[in-house]
C-alpha positions, 0 to 999 in steps of 0.5 A, a space after each residue: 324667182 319661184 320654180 314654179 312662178 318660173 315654170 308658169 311663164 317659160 310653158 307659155 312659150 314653145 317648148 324649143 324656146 322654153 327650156 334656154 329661156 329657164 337655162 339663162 335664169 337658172 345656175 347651178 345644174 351643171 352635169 357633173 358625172 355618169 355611172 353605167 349599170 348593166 344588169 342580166 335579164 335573160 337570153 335576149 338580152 341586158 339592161 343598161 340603167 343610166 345615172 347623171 349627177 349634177 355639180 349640185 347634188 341632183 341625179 337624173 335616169 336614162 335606158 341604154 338598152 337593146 342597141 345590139 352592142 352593150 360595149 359599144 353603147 358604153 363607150 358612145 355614153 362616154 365620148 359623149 359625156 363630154 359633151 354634157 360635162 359643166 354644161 347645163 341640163 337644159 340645154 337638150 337641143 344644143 346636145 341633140 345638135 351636138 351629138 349628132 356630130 359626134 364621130 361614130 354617131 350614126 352608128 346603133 349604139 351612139 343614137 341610143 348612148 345619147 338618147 339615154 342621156 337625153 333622158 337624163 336632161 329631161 329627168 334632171 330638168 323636171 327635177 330642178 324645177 320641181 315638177 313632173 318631166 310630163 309637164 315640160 311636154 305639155 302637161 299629161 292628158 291622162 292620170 295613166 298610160 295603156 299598156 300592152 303585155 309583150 310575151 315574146 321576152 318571155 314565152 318559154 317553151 316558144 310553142 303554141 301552148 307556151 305562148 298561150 300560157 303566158 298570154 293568160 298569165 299576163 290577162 290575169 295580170 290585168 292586161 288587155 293587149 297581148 303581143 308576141 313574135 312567133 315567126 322569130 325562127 325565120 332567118 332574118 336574111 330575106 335572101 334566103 335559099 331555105 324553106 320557110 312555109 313550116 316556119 310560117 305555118 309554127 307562127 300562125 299556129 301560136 297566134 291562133 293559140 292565143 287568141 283562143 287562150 284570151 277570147 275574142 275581147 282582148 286585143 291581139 297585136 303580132 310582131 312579124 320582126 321584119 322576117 317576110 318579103 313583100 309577097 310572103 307579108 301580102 300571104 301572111 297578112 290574109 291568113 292572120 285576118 280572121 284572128 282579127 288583129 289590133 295589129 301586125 307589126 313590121 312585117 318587112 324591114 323599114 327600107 325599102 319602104 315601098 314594101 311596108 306601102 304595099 302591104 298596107 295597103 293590101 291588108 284591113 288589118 291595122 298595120 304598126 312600124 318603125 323601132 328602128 327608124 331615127 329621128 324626125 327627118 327618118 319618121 317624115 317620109 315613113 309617115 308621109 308615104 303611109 307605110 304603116 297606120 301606127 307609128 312606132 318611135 322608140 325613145 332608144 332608137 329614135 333620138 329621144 324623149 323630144 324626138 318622140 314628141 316631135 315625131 308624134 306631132 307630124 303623126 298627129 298631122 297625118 291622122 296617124 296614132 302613136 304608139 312608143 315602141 320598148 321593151 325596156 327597163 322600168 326606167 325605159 318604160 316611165 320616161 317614155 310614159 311621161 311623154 306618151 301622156 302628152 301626146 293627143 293621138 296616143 294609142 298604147 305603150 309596150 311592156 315587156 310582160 314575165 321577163 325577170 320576176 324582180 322587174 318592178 324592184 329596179 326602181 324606187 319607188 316600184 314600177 307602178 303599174 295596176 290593171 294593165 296601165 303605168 299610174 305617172 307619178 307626181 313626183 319631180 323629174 321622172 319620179 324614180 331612182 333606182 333600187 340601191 340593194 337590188 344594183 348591189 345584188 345584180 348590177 355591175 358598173 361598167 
């Protein structure tokens, strides 16, 4: 049977039951090896870029990136390989289950080692079959994705002006949106015994310097990175009204969830979360309870590129946009595309705007993206690989 004759009759069935279904007609992709690069890009951080090799030649890409621990998500990547070695690159949900049964796999760094794999699967499966991995979601309802310009990576000096530089590097780009984190200097510990009023009034200042740097006719979204309680986040969200937000981001942490209910339903301001939480059964109760009005899953931290559109369906059924979470690598930000595409109540995906210069070089073919959007490839799978003379240049395998 045909790829794509193949293909044409498993879509018709629901996606849970479509890939076993091509799994038992198809042999020869079985997952072979893994190779791990981590590449410096600057003080907040690497990227770890995945490849998994089938016994068959194919090569699939994942990002491991941002779980706070680099070693230990290594070493999660291999105790899991375990689980994938000879197997079939279909069969994601049987690794889904698998994984989540691991030793250590509650910990940050186990959930974003196999969802790293889980990319891999996806990439590898669109690749066997011959077709884009946004077909095996659905089919992409869009040529391309909206992106937003995060400016938080690499706003330097992080001071009102030096934000509003970058935000104008970025509209010049072709961006529309701009993001950016200014209350980063408020200590994270919300138990806190020293003043913060100076801190608040700093970030205020920068917000305010960026809308004035990008005009009323772009949007503005601020990432408050979970540093306010209740009542300084029902304070922050007034006096961030009047630069008139597409926006403003978990603005306390994801538990207790009571707080983000609260301070939504306080504000008119659009309010966006949950980068950090996990899986289907974490993002049902914080959309249930309307703790935000955009739900953030990151296809790092959330379990996935299913778990992503899982996710965005219980969205869907709220009435709620979704809008993926990562300032990732390129491989981060295409695979994550390839699903967003999908997805009918899609609202906009995050771009780490100015990190490192050679960005777009990562992969081959370059990052595509052109007036503030990520053009999905035709290509099979993920449609990329990854850059061999620039993984020479600044990789290490680990």
């Amino acid at each position: 049977m045909q790829r794509r004759s193949l293909l044409k009759g498993a879509m018709a069935m629901p996606l849970a039951y479509s890939l076993p279904a091509i799994a038992r007609q198809v042999r020869g992709h079985e997952v072979a090896k893994l190779e791990v690069f981590r590449l410096p890009v600057n003080r907040r951080g690497d990227w770890l870029v995945l490849r998994l090799h089938t016994s068959d030649g194919l090569v699939g890409h994942g990002d491991a990136s941002h779980s706070g621990n680099d070693a230990a998500t290594v070493a999660a990547l291999k105790q899991l390989l375990s689980l994938l070695q000879g197997e079939s690159i279909f069969e994601v949900e049987r690794f889904r289950a698998a994984a989540r049964k691991s030793p250590g796999s509650d910990s940050a760094a186990a959930v974003v080692a196999a969802s790293a794999l889980e990319h891999c699967l996806w990439d590898l499966a669109g690749q066997a079959l011959g077709v884009p991995t946004h077909v095996l979601f659905g089919e992409a309802l869009r040529p391309s994705v909206d992106l937003y310009a995060n400016i938080n990576r690499s706003a330097d000096p992080r001071t009102p002006a030096g934000f509003a530089a970058m935000a104008e590097k970025a509209v010049t780009a072709g961006f529309s949106a701009i993001k950016l984190a200014p209350f980063d200097a408020m200590p994270a510990n919300l138990d806190r015994r020293t003043a913060v009023q100076p801190l608040i009034d700093q970030g205020v200042a920068c917000a305010a310097a960026v809308r004035q740097a990008i005009g009323p006719h772009h949007k503005l979204l601020i990432d408050a990175h979970s540093r306010f309680t209740r009542s300084e986040g029902e304070a922050l969200a007034k006096r961030l009204a009047p630069l008139d937000l597409f926006w403003l981001e978990e603005v306390t942490p994801a538990e207790p969830i009571e707080d983000l209910v609260a301070i939504n339903r306080s504000t008119v301001i659009s309010t966006a979360g949950g980068e950090s939480v996990r899986y289907v059964s974490g993002f049902y109760d914080y959309i249930r309870s309307g703790a935000v009005d955009i739900a953030m899953p990151d296809i790092k931290a959330c379990g996935g590129l299913l778990e992503l559109k899982k996710i965005a369906a219980i969205a869907e059924g709220a009435g709620m946009r979704v809008s993926p979470h990562g300032p990732a690598s390129p491989v981060g930000g295409v695979a994550a595309a390839h699903v967003a595409a999908t997805l009918p109540n899609f609202d906009i995906l995050e771009h780490a705007f100015g990190e490192v210069p050679w960005r777009a070089d990562l992969t081959v073919p370059p990052e595509p993206i052109q007036g503030g959007k990520l053009l999905l490839s035709t290509r099979s799978g993920l449609g990329i690989s990854l850059n061999e003379g620039l993984l020479a240049s600044r990789a290490t395998a680990v």
